[in-house]
N, C-alpha and C positions, 0 to 999 in steps of 0.2 A: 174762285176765291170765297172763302168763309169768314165772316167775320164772326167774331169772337169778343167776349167783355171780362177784360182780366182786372180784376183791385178796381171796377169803376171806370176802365178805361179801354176802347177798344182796340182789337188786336186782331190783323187779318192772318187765317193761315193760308199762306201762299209759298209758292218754289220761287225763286232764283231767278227761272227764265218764265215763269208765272208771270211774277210782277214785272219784269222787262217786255212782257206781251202786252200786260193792261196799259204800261206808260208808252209804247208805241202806238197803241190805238187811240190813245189820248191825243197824242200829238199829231195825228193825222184828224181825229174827226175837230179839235182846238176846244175852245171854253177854256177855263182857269180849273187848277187841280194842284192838290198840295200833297207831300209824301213826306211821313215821320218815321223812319228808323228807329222806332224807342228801344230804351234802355233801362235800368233799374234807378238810375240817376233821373233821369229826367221824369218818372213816374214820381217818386221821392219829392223831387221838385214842385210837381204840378201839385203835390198833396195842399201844396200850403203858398201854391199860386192860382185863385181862381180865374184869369186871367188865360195861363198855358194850359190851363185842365179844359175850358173852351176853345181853347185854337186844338190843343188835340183831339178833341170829340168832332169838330169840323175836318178831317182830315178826308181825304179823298182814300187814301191807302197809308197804314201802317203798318209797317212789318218787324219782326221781332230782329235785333241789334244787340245779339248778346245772348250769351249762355243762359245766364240770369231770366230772361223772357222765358225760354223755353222749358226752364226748370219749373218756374211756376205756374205755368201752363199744362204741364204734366200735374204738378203737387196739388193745382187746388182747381183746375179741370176736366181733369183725366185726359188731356190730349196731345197727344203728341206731334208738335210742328213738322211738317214735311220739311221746314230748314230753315237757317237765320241766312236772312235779309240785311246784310248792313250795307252803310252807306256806302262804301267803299267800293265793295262788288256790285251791287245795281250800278254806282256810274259807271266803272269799268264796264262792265260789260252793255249799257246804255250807249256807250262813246262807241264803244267796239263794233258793235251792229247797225248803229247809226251811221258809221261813215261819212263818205263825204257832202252828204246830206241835210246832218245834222248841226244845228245854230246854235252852239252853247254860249250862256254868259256866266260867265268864273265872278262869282261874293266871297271875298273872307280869306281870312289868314293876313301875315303883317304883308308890309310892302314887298312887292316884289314877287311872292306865291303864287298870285294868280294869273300872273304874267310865266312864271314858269309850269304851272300848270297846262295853259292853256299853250304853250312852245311843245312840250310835251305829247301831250295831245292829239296837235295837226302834224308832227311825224311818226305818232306811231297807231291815229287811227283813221286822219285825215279829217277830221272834226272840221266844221267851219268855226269861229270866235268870233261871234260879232262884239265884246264886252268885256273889260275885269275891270276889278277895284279891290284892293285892298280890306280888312275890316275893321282899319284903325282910325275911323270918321266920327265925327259927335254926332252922339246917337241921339239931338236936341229936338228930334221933329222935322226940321227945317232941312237939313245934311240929309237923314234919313228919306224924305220925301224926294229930295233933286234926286237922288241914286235910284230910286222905284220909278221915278220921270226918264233918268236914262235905261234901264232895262226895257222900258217901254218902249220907248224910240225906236232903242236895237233891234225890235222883234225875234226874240230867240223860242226856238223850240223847248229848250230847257234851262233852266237856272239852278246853279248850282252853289244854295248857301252855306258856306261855313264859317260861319258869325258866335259858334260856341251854343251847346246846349241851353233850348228856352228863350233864346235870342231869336236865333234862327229860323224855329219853327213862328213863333211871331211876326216876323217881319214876313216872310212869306204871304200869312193868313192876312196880316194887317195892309199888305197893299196889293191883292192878290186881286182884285177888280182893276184896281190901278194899270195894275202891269201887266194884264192879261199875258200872261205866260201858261201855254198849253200845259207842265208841268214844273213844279220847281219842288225842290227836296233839299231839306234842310241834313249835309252831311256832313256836320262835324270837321272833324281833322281831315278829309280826304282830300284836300286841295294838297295837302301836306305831301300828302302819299303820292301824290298824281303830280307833284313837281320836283318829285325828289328829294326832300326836304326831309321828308323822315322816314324809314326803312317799314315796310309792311311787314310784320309777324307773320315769322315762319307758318308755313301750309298745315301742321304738323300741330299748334297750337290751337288752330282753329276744330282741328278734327277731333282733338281730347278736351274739345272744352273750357282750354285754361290760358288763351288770347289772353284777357282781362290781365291775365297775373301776369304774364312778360311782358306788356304794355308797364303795366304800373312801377314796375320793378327797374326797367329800364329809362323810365322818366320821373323823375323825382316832383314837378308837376301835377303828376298824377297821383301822388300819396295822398289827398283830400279826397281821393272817392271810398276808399276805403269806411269809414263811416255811413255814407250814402246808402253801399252796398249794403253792407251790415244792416241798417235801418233795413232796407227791402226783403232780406231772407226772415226779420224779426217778425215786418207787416206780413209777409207769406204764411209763417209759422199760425201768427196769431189769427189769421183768416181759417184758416184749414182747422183748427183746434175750437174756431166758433163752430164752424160745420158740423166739426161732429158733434157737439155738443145737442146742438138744434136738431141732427139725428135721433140723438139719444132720449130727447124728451118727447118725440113723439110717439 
């Protein structure tokens, strides 16, 4: 693994079964370890939250969650990622290797997803569940804290929060001593996917690049990222065009 500093913010390059090796060895030697899937949103985000821009610089592993990552990774690095890492494919394949071995506890999505999640799961990888909850709790401190007290309890190998970009990776970093969890990763929508609940993008989207746009297209939801994105190819742009400038004058 390499780690890398893209817009201020680090970025490991790693493979697939890469990072499904580092969080296996994770969970066998234990300590607390956190994993960010970032995206062009959540960079965005952290611009103008100093807050998430520290919890993502604390990260144990990030891996690129998007086209978007690896384009400017290429445009204002010159390098080229061996592959995206999203949330989605690290648990899958996380749950899959892990077997009947592994101690998942299911955060996030409305009532009911994480309980179909984690149904899902123990028959098609035989996953243990020691844990789910919903992501629809007050997030007052108080709520927040009992639910870090029960993951703790539970003792899981792995925590899997989908509490929504910026959330997620927070709550992680912020009870992360608390709840000593060998690894937890903050993955978005995947509860979704991993219960059923909402159709994974064709194999075919992923391979041209253009995921992003059949998600958005087919979720009306999703029509607010558009500006976000926009906003990151502009910041890309205008990074790469200082470069050369600072080139040029010396």
């Amino acid at each position: 693994m390499t780690r890398l500093e893209l817009l201020s913010f680090p970025l490991d390059s790693v493979t697939l079964m890469g990072a499904v090796s580092i969080l296996e060895r994770w969970i066998v030697e234990g300590g607390t370890h956190t994993v960010i899937t970032i995206n062009p949103e959540i960079i965005i985000q952290a611009e103008s939250d100093p807050t998430l821009t520290s919890v993502i610089r604390k990260a144990n592993l990030v891996t690129a969650d998007g086209v978007g990552i690896v384009w400017a990774a290429q445009t204002l690095l010159g390098v080229r990622l061996p592959a995206r890492v999203t949330g989605v494919d690290l648990s899958v394949k996380l749950l899959e290797r892990g077997s009947q071995k592994l101690r998942v506890f299911y955060l996030g999505g409305k009532p009911g997803v994480a309980e179909s999640a984690a149904q899902r799961a123990l028959a098609q990888y035989g996953t243990i569940t020691v844990g789910v909850q919903h992501g629809y709790f007050k997030h007052d401190g108080v709520e927040d804290l009992r639910i870090a007290e029960r993951i703790r309890d539970a003792k899981p190998h792995v925590l899997l929060t989908g509490l929504g970009a910026g959330f997620q990776e927070g709550f992680n970093e912020r009870f992360r001593d608390l709840m000593g969890v060998p690894v937890a990763i903050g993955v978005g929508g995947t509860l979704d996917v991993l219960s059923g609940t909402v159709e994974r993008a064709p194999e075919w989207t992923g391979k041209l690049g253009v995921e992003w746009v059949w998600r958005v297209a087919g979720d009306r939801r999703r029509w607010g990222r558009a500006p976000r994105l926009a906003k990151f190819v502009q910041r890309v742009m205008q990074k790469k065009s200082s470069a050369r400038r600072t080139r040029a004058e010396k």
